[in-house]
DOMITOR-288255 format. One record per residue (C-alpha): residue number from 0; residue in three letters; x, y, z. Coordinates in nm, 2 decimals. Example, Ala and Ser with C-alpha at 12.3 -4.5 7.8 and 13.67 -1.06 7.14 Angstrom:
BEGIN
+------+------+--------+--------+--------+
| resi | resn |     c1 |     c2 |     c3 |
+------+------+--------+--------+--------+
|    0 |  ALA |   1.23 |  -0.45 |   0.78 |
|    1 |  SER |   1.37 |  -0.11 |   0.71 |
+------+------+--------+--------+--------+
REM end
This chain:
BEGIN
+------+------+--------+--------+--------+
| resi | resn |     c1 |     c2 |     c3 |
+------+------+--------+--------+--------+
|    0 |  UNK |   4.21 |   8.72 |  12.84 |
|    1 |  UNK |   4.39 |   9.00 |  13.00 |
|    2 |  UNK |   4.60 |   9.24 |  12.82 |
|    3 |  UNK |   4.93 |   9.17 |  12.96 |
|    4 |  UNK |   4.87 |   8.83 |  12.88 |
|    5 |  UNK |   4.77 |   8.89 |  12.48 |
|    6 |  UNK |   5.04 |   9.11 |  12.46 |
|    7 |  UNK |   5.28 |   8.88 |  12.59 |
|    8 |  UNK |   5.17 |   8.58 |  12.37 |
|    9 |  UNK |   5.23 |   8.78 |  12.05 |
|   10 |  UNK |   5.57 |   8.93 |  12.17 |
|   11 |  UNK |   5.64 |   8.54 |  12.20 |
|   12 |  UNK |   5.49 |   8.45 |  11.84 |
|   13 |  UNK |   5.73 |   8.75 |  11.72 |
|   14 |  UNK |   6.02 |   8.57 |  11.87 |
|   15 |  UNK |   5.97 |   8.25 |  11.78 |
|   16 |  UNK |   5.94 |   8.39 |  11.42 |
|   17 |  UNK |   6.28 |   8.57 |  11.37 |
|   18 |  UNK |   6.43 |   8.27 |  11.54 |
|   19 |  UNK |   6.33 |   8.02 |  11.29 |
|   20 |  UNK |   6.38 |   8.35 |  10.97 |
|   21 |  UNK |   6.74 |   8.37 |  11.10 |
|   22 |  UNK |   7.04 |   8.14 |  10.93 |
|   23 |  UNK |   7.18 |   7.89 |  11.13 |
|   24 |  UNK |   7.53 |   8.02 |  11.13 |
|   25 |  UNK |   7.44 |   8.40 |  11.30 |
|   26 |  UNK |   7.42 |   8.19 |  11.61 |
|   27 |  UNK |   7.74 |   8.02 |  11.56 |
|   28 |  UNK |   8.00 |   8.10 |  11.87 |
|   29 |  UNK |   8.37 |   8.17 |  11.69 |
|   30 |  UNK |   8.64 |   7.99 |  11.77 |
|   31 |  UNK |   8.88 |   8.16 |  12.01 |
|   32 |  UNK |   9.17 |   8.34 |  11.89 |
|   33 |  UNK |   9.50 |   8.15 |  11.88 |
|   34 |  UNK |   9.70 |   8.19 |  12.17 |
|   35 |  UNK |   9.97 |   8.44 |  11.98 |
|   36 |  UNK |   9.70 |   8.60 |  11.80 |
|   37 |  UNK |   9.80 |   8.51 |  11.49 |
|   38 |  UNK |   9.61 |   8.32 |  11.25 |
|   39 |  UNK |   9.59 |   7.95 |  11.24 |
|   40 |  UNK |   9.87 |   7.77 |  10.94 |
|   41 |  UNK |   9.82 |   7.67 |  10.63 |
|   42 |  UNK |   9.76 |   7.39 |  10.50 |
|   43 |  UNK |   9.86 |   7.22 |  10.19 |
|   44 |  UNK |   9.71 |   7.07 |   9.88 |
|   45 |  UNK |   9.32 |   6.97 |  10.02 |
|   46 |  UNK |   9.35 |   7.06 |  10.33 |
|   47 |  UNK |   9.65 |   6.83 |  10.43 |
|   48 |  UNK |   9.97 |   6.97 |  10.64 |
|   49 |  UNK |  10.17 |   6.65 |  10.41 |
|   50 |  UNK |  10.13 |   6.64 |  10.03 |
|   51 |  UNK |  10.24 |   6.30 |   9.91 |
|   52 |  UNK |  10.31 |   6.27 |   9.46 |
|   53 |  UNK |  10.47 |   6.03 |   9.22 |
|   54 |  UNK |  10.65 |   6.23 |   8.93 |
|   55 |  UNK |  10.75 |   6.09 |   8.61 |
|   56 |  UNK |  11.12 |   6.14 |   8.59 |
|   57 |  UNK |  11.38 |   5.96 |   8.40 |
|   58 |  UNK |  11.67 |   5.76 |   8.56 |
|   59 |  UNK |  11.75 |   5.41 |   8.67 |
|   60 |  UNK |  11.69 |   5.47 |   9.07 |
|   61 |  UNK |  11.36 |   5.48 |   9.27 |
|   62 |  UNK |  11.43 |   5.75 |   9.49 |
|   63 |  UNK |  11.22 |   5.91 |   9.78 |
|   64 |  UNK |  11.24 |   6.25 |   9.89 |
|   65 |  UNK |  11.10 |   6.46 |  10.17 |
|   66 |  UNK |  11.11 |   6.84 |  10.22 |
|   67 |  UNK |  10.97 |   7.08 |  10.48 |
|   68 |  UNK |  11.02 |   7.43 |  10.41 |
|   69 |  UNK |  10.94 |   7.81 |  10.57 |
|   70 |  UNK |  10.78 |   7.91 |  10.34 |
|   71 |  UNK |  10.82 |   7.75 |   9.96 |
|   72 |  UNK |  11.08 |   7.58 |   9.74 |
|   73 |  UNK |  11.16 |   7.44 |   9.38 |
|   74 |  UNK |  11.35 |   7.18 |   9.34 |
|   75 |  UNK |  11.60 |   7.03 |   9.05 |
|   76 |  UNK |  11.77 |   6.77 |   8.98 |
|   77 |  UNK |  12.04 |   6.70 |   8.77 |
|   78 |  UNK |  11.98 |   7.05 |   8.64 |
|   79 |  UNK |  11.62 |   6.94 |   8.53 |
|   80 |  UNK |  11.31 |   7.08 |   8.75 |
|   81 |  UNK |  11.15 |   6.79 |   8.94 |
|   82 |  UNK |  10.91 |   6.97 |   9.17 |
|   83 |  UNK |  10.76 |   7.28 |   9.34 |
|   84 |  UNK |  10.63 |   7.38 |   9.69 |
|   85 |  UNK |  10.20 |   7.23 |   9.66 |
|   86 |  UNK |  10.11 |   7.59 |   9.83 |
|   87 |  UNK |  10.21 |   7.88 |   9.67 |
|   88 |  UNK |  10.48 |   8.15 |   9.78 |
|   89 |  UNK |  10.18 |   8.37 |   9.81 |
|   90 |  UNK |  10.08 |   8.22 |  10.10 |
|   91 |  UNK |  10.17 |   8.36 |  10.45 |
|   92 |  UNK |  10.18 |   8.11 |  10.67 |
|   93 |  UNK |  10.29 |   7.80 |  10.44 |
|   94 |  UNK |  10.43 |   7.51 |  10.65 |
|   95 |  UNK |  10.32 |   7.21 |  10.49 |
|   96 |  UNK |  10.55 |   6.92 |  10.36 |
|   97 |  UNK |  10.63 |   6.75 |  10.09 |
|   98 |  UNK |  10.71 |   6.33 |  10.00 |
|   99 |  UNK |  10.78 |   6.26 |   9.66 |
|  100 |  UNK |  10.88 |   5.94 |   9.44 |
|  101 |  UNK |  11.09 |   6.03 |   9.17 |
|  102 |  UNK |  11.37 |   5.82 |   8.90 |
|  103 |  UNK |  11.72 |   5.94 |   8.89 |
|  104 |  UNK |  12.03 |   5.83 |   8.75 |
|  105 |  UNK |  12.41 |   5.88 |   8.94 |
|  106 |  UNK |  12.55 |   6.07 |   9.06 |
|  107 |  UNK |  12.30 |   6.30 |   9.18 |
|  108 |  UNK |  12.29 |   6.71 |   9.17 |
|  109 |  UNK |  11.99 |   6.83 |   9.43 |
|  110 |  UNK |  11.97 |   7.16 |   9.36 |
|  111 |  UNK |  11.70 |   7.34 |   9.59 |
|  112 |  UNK |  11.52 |   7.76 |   9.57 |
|  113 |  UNK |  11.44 |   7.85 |   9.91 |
|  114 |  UNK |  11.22 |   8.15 |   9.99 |
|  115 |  UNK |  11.04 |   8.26 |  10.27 |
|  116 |  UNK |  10.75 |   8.51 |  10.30 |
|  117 |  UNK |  10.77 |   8.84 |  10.22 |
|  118 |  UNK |  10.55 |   9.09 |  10.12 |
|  119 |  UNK |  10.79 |   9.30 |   9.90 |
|  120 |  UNK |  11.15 |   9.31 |   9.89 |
|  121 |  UNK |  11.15 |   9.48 |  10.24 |
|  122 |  UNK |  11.17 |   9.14 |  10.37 |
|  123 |  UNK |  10.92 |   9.23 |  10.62 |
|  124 |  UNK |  10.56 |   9.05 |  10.64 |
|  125 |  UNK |  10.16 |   9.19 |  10.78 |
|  126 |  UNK |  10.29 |   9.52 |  10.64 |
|  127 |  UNK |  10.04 |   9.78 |  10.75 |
|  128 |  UNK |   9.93 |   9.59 |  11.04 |
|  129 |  UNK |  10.03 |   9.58 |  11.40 |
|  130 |  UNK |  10.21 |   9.27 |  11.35 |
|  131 |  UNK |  10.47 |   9.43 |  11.08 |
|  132 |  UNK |  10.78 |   9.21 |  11.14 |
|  133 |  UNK |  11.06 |   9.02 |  10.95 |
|  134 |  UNK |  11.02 |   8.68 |  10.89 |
|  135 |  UNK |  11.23 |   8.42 |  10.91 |
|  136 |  UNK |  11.27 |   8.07 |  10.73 |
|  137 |  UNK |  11.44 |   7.72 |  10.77 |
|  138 |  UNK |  11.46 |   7.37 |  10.55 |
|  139 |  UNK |  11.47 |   7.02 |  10.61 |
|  140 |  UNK |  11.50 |   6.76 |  10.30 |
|  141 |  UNK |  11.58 |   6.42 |  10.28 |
|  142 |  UNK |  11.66 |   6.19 |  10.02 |
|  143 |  UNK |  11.63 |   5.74 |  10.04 |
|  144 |  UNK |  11.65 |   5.47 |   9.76 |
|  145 |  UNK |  11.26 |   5.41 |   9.77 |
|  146 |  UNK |  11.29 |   5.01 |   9.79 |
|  147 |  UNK |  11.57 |   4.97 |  10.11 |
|  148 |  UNK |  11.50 |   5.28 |  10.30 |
|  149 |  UNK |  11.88 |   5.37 |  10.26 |
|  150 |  UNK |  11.99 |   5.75 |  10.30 |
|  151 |  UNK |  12.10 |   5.91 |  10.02 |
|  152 |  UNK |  12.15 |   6.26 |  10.13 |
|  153 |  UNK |  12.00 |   6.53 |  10.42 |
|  154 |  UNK |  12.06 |   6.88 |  10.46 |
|  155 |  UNK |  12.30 |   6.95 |  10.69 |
|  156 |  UNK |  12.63 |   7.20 |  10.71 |
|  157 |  UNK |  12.80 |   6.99 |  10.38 |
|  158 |  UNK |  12.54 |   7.16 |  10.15 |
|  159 |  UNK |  12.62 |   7.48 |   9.97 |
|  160 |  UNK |  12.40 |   7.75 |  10.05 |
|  161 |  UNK |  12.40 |   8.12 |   9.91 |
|  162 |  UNK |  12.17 |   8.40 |  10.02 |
|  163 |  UNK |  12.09 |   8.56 |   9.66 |
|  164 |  UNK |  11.83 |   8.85 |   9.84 |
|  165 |  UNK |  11.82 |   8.98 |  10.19 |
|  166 |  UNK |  11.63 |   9.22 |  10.40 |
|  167 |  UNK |  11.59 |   9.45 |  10.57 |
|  168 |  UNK |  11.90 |   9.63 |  10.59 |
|  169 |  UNK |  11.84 |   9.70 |  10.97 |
|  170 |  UNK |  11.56 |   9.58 |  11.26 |
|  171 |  UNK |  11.45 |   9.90 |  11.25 |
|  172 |  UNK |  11.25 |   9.93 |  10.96 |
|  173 |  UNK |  11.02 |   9.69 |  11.12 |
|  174 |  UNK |  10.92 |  10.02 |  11.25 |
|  175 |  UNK |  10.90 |  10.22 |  10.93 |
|  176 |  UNK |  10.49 |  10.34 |  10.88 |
|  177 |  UNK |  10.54 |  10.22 |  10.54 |
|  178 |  UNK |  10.83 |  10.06 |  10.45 |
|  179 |  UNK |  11.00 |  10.08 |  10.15 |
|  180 |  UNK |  11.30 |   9.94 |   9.98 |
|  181 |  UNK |  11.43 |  10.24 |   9.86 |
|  182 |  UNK |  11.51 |  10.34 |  10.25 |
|  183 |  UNK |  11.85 |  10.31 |  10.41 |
|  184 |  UNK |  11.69 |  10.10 |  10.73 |
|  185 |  UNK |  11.45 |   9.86 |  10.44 |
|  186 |  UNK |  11.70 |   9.81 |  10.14 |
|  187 |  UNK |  11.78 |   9.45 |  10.03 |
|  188 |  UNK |  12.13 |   9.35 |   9.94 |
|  189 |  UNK |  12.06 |   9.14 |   9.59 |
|  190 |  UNK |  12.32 |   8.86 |   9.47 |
|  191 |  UNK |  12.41 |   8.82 |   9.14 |
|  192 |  UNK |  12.44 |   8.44 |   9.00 |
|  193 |  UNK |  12.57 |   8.26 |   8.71 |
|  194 |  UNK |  12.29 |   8.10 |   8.46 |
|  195 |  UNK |  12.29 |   7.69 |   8.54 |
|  196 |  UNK |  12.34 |   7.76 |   8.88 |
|  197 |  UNK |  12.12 |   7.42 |   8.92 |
|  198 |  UNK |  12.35 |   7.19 |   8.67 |
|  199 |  UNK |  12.53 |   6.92 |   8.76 |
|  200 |  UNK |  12.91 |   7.08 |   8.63 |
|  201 |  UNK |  12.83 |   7.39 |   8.79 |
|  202 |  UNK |  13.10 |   7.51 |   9.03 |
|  203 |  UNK |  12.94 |   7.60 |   9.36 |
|  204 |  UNK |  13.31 |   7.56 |   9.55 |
|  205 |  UNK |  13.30 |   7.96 |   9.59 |
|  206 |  UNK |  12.94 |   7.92 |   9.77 |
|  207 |  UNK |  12.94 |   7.92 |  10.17 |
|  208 |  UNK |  12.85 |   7.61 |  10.36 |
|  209 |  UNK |  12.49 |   7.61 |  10.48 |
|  210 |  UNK |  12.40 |   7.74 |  10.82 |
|  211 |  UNK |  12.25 |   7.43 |  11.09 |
|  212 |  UNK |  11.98 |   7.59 |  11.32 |
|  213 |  UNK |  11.84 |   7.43 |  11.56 |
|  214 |  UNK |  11.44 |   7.35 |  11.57 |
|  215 |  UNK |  11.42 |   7.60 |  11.87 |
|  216 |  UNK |  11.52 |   7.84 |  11.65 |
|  217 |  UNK |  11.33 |   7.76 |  11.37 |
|  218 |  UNK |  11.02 |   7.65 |  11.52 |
|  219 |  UNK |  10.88 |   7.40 |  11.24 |
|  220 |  UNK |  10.54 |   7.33 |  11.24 |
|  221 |  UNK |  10.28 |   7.19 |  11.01 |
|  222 |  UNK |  10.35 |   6.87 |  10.83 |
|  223 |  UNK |  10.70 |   6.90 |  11.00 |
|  224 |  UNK |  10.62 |   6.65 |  11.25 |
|  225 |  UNK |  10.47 |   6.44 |  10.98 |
|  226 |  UNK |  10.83 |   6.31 |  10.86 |
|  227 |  UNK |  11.03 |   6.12 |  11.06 |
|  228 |  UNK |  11.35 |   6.30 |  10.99 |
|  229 |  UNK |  11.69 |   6.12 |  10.98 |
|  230 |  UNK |  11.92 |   6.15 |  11.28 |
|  231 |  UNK |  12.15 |   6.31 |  10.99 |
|  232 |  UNK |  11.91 |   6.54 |  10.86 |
|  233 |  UNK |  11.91 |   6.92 |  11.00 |
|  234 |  UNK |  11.75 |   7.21 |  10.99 |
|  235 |  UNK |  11.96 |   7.45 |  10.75 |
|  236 |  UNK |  11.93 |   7.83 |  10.65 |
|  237 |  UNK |  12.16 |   8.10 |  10.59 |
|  238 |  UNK |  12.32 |   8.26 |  10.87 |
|  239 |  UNK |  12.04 |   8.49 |  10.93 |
|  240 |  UNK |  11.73 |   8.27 |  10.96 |
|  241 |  UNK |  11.51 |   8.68 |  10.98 |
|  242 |  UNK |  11.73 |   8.85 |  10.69 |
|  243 |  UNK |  11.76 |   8.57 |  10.42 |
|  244 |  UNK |  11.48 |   8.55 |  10.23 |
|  245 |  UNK |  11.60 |   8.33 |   9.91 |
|  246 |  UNK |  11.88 |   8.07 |   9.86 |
|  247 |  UNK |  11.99 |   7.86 |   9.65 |
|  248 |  UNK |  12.10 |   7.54 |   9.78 |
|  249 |  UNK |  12.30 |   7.28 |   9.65 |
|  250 |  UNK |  12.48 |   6.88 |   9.75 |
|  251 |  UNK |  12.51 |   6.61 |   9.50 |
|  252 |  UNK |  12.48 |   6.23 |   9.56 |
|  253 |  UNK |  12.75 |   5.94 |   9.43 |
|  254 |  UNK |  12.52 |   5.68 |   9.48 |
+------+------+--------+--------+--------+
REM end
């Protein structure tokens, strides 16, 4: 045998042999980047975009209730927690939803938290990244007697809304190298509220009505489209869906 030819049949042999040494996965093409660059959503509880529960709650009515939030809520009713958000607040990109079968008794208090992202109290989310920006939120809920289907309540502009943290200050400290609340351009303006803000006799006549935003605006995603949403039922916020970053919500139910 020639040379060229033993050399060439143990080059081969050497091949063959890293090939079958390597794992699987080195060889494994990654997926392409999403078209926006940013990284795919989260998910909720076990890898689903919907997380469906029963909750043991007292009360003489069946009631189901469905919520989609940017980014995470708690709710209460009749001044009692019920439930909160399946994927934490830590989570970035959180825009799962959430269906829920619950007992309540008449009339109703829904008392809701709301709270987008953010990193600190800056408002501002990726911090430290080319992406640095403010985010911005939105919530949908829905509420029906669990046996006929009949709507109870849906967010819309007859809920009470107030914006108990915003920030930034200004746009510009989207800019800021490192951001900081203590700055003029990334200070948050913090409102105070009275204890039992969630209780049925609590008197939230002072708070303003909520802001309706449209779904262009908002951009729901996730387990949004998992719900079919009452023709009544609307996107709400406060009136600056990048500033706000928590509310307290409020509406209560007659039956």
């Amino acid at each position: 045998m020639k040379l060229s030819a033993i050399l060439t049949s143990k080059f081969a042999v050497i091949i063959a042999v890293a090939l079958a040494a390597a794992p699987a996965a080195a060889f494994a093409q990654k997926p392409p980047p999403p078209p926006d660059g940013k990284a795919p959503p989260s998910r909720g509880v076990q890898g689903q975009d919907l997380n469906e529960s029963t909750i043991r709650s007292p009360g003489a009515h069946r009631i189901l209730g469905e919520v989609w939030v940017d980014n995470w809520f708690k709710l209460y009713i009749n001044g009692m927690p019920l439930l909160e958000d399946s994927v934490s607040i830590r989570t970035e990109r959180s825009f799962n939803a959430e269906r829920f079968e619950f007992s309540a008794d008449y009339p109703m208090t829904i008392a809701f938290e709301f709270r987008d992202f953010m990193e600190n109290s800056t408002g501002l989310e990726y911090i430290g990244t080319r992406r640095q920006q403010m985010g911005d939120g939105g919530a949908i809920a829905q509420f029906r007697e669990a046996a006929s289907g009949r709507l109870l309540a849906a967010t819309g502009s007859d809920w009470r809304c107030l914006t108990v943290q915003s920030a930034p200050a200004d746009r510009s400290c989207e800019n800021d190298r490192k951001p900081d609340v203590s700055s003029a351009s990334c200070a948050q303006t913090v409102t105070p509220t009275l204890a039992g803000w969630m209780a049925p006799d609590f008197d939230d006549s002072s708070w303003p009505a909520a802001t309706v935003h449209s779904a262009g605006d908002v951009s729901p995603r996730g387990g949004y489209d998992r719900i079919t949403w009452d023709g009544n039922a609307r996107l709400i916020w406060g009136g600056d869906l990048e500033k706000d970053n928590i509310l307290y919500c409020r509406a209560t139910v007659d039956g």
